[in-house]
Each structure stands twice: as structure tokens, then as C-alpha cells.
N, C-alpha and C positions, 0 to 999 in steps of 0.2 A: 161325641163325634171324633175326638183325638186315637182313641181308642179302635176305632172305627176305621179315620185313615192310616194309623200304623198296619194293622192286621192288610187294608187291599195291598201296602208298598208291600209285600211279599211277592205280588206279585212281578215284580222288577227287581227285588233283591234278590231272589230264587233261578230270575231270568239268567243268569252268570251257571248255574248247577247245570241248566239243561244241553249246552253244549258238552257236557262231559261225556253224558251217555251215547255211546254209538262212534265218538269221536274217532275209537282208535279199535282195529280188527285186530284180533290177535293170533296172525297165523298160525296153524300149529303144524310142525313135522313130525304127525306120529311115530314115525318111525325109532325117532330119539329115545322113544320111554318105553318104559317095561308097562307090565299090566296093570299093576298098582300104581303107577305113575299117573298111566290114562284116565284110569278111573277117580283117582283124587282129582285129577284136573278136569273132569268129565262132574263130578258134584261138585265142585266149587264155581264151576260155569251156570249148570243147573238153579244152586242156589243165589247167585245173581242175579237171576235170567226173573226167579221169581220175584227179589227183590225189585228188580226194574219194573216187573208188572204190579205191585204196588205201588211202586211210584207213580207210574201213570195214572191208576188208578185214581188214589190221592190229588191230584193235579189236576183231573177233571173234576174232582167233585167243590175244590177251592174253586175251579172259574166257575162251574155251576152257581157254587154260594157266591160269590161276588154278583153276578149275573143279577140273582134275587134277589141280594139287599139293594144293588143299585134300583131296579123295579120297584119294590117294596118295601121304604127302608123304614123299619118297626123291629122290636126290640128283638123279637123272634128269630129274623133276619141275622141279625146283627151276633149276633151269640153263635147260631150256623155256624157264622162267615168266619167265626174267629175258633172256632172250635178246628173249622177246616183247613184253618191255616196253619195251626199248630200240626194237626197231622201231615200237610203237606211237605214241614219242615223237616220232622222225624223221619217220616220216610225217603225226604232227599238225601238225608244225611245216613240213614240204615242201607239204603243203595249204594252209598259211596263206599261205605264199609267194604260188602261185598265184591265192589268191580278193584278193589284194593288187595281183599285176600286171592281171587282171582288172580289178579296181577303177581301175585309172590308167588303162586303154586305154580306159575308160569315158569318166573323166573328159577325157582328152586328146582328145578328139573329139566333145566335146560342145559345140556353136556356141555353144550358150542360156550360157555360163560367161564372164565376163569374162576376156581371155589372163593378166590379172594375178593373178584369183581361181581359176585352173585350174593357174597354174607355183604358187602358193601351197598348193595342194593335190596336184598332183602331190610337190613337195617333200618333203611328211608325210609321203608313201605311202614314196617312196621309202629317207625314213631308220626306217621299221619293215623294208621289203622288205633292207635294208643288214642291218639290225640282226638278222633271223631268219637272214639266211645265214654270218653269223658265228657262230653257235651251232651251226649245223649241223657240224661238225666234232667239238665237243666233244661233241657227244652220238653221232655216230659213236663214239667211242674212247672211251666214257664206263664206266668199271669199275662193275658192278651198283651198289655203292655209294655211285658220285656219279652213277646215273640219276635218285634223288629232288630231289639238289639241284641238276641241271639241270634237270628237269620245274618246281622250284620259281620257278628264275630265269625260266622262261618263263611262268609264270602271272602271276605278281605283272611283268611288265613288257604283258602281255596285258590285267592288270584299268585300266590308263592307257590304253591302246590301243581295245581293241572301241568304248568312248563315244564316240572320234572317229571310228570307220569310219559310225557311225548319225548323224553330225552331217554326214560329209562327202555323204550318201547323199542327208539330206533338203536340203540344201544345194543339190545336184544341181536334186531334184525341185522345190523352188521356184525355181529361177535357169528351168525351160524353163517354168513357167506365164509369168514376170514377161519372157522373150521372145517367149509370145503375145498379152501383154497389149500391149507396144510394137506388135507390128504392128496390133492392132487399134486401137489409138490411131492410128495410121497411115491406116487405111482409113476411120474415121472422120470421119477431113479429110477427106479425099479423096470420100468421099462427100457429106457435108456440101456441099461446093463443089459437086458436078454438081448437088444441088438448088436451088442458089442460081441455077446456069446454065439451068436446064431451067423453074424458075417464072422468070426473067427473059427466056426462049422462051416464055409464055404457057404450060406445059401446069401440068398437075393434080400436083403433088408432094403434092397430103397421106395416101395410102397407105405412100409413102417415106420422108416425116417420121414418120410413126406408127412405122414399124418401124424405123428409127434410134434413134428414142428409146427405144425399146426395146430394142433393141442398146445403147444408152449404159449401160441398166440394169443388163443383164447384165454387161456391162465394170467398171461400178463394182460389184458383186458379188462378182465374180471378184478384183478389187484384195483388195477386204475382205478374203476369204478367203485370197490368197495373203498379206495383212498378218500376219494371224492365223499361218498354218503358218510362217510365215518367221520371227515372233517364237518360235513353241515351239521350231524346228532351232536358233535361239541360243541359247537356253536351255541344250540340252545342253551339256555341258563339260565337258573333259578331265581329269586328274589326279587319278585317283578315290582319296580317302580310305580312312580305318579302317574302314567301314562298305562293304564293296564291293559285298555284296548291297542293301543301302539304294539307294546311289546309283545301279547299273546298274540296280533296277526304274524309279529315279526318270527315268533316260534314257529307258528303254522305254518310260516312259509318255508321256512330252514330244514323242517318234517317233512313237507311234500318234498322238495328238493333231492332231499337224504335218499329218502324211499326212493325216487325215478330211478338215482343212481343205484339204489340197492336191487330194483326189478331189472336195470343193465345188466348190472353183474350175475344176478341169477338167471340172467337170457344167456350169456357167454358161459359161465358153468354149465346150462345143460347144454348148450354144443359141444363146450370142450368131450361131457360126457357121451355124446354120441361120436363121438371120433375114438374115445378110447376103448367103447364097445366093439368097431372094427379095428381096432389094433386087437385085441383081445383074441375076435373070430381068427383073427390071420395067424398070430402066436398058435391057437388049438391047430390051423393046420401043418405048421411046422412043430409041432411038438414040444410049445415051449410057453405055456401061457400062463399067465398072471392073472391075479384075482379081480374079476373088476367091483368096485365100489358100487355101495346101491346110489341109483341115480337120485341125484339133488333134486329134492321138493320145494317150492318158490316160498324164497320166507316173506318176502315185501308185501305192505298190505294192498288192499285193492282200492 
């Protein structure tokens, strides 16, 4: 019978795995990658995607087996329930794998990331992606008996872990606002100066000045806001204590936060860039126009 209730507490130790899946949207700006970029991040999504439908899979066929030993509990039962719990384990943890390599093909080809704040974070991924495939074995060969204190080892090293995947995400999300912020500072100048050139040509620049400065608005807006989300993503932090439901709401909340401020800022960037679309139109009719940037795609999740 011990044998018996270790294999159902899977079902509550596992319970901690399933908020991972689905947790976090990982928007993507096409735009950023070349074709091989896409398409390695386009199979590595894929091979997740199937991963997770294993998982489910697996998941239901444990509550199924729980279901029928509870009903029926004879030896038959019993051997199911524990056969299915082992694969329910494997495959929570071969999913994790995947939504981890996923996560680094992300980050690895993501221009908006510093190469030294990307290998720093590739890094982490890698020593959890290291760390879940050395487990993999033992929970292969794992006798009913030590299925719980495998499942165990994988939780309590998963409640340290999930905080930094929601750090490294918003992370992400503000590094490609604070790369549209630089080129609009960019174009800025760059505008600035044809009105200096075009009113020292004699013509009429105060429709250009009006929508610049207004463009400056939005930009310093958009700072604000990506200050704001960038402060709440540090916030989060790793090494989560005694209290692991405390702290992981405390992350969650720090993340939605992060992100409002990150959908702010990418609501003010794309005003700023419809304002510099009509300075653009009005430079081609004075014969003096600047390149406009391709418009900002929303990086904040939904």
C-alpha cells in the first residue's frame, strides 16, 4: 500500500510542473532574424509543441490510472497506476527540456540583447537544460518507490528555476523596447538636422518642429515606461525560499507589472512611429527625406 500512496502523491508533486506550461507567450518579432534564424526557432517551437502534447497526454492516462485503482484497487490496478506515473514524470521533465531549448533559440537570436547579456543567459538555460537530462535516466530506471523522491528532486530544484525563466523572459521584453528606443534616438538627430538644413534653405519647418517634438514626447514616454518594466523584471529573483508559494506569486506579480509597463512603452513607440512616418511624407515633399525605420512590432506578452 506505501508503494501505492507514494506513486498517487505525484499527483501533487507534479501539480507545481503544470503552471510552467503555457505560463509565459513568447512574442516573437519576426522581423529581427534572417531565414535560418526563423526556421530554427520555428523547430524548436514545433518540437516543444510536441513535447507538451505528450505531456498531456501522459497526464491523463496517470488520472485515468489513479481513477481505476481508486475503483478497483487489485494488484493489476496498482502496477497501471505506478507504471503511469513514471511516464507522467518523464515526460514532465522531457517537456521541460524542450520549452528550455526553445527559450535559448529565443534568446540566441535575439539582436535587441547585448552578446554578453545573451551568452550570460544562454549560460543559465543551459545548466538547468544539463541538469534535467541527468535526471532523465534515473527516473527511466526508477523502482515505484523512489518515483516520489525523484518527482521530489525535480520540484524543489524547479521552485529555484521557473523565477528565473519569468526574469529571463521580461528581460528579453525590455532589452527589444530599449533597442527601439536607441534607434529612435537615432532618427531624432537625424531629423533634427534636416530641419536645421531645410529652415537654413528658407523653407517653412514649423509643421516638422511641431511633430518632432512630439515625437521627443513619445520617446521620453516610452523611456519612462521601459524604466519602470525594466526596474520590476529585476526585481524578480532567484533562489526561492521557505515560502515558495509566497514568493512565486511575488514574481508573478513583479512580471504582469513589468510587462503593463512594457505594452505602455510599445503603445508610445508605435505613436512615436506614426508621427515620424509624417515627418518622413513632408521631408519627400520638400526634398529632403530620411530613411524611416520599420515599424515596432509589440514585444509584451498578451
Amino acid at each position: 500500500m506505501k508503494k501505492t500512496t507514494k506513486i498517487m502523491a505525484l499527483a501533487v508533486v507534479l501539480a507545481l510542473f503544470s503552471g510552467l506550461f503555457g505560463s509565459i507567450v513568447f512574442a516573437q518579432t519576426l522581423g529581427e532574424r534572417d531565414a535560418t534564424a526563423k526556421a530554427k526557432y520555428q523547430q524548436a517551437k514545433s518540437q516543444y509543441q510536441k513535447e507538451v502534447n505528450f505531456y498531456k497526454s501522459a497526464r491523463q492516462d496517470f488520472l485515468n490510472a489513479r481513477t481505476k485503482y481508486q475503483q478497483y484497487k487489485n494488484a493489476e490496478n496498482k502496477e497501471a497506476l505506478e507504471d503511469a506515473g513514471k511516464n507522467f514524470l518523464e515526460k514532465t521533465v522531457s517537456s521541460l527540456i524542450k520549452r528550455l531549448e526553445t527559450v535559448k533559440n529565443w534568446v540566441s537570436n535575439n539582436r535587441a540583447l547585448p552578446e554578453s547579456e545573451r551568452q550570460t543567459i544562454i549560460a543559465e538555460i543551459n545548466q538547468d537544460i544539463n541538469w534535467l537530462n541527468e535526471r532523465l535516466p534515473n527516473i527511466q530506471t526508477a523502482s515505484p518507490a523512489q518515483i516520489k523522491e525523484e518527482a521530489k528532486i525535480a520540484r524543489d530544484y524547479w521552485k529555484n528555476h521557473r523565477v528565473k525563466v519569468k526574469r529571463i523572459t521580461g528581460e528579453i521584453l525590455a532589452a527589444r523596447i530599449n533597442f527601439l528606443i536607441a534607434k529612435a534616438e537615432k532618427f531624432s538627430a537625424e531629423v533634427s538636422a534636416k530641419i536645421d538644413e531645410l529652415k537654413a534653405a528658407g523653407k517653412d519647418t514649423s509643421q516638422l518642429e511641431a511633430w518632432l517634438s512630439d515625437f521627443n514626447q513619445k520617446l521620453a514616454l516610452t523611456k519612462e515606461k521601459y524604466d519602470a518594466g525594466k526596474a520590476k523584471f529585476q526585481a524578480i529573483k532567484g533562489g526561492i525560499g521557505p515560502d515558495f508559494q509566497m514568493e512565486l506569486a511575488e514574481a508573478d506579480k513583479l512580471f504582469r507589472e513589468g510587462n503593463q509597463f512594457i505594452k505602455e512603452a510599445n503603445k508610445y513607440i508605435k505613436e512615436a512611429h506614426a508621427l515620424l512616418v509624417k515627418i518622413v511624407k513632408e521631408m519627400k515633399k520638400m526634398n529632403s527625406a530620411v530613411e524611416v525605420p520599420v515599424e515596432p512590432t509589440a514585444t509584451s506578452t498578451q
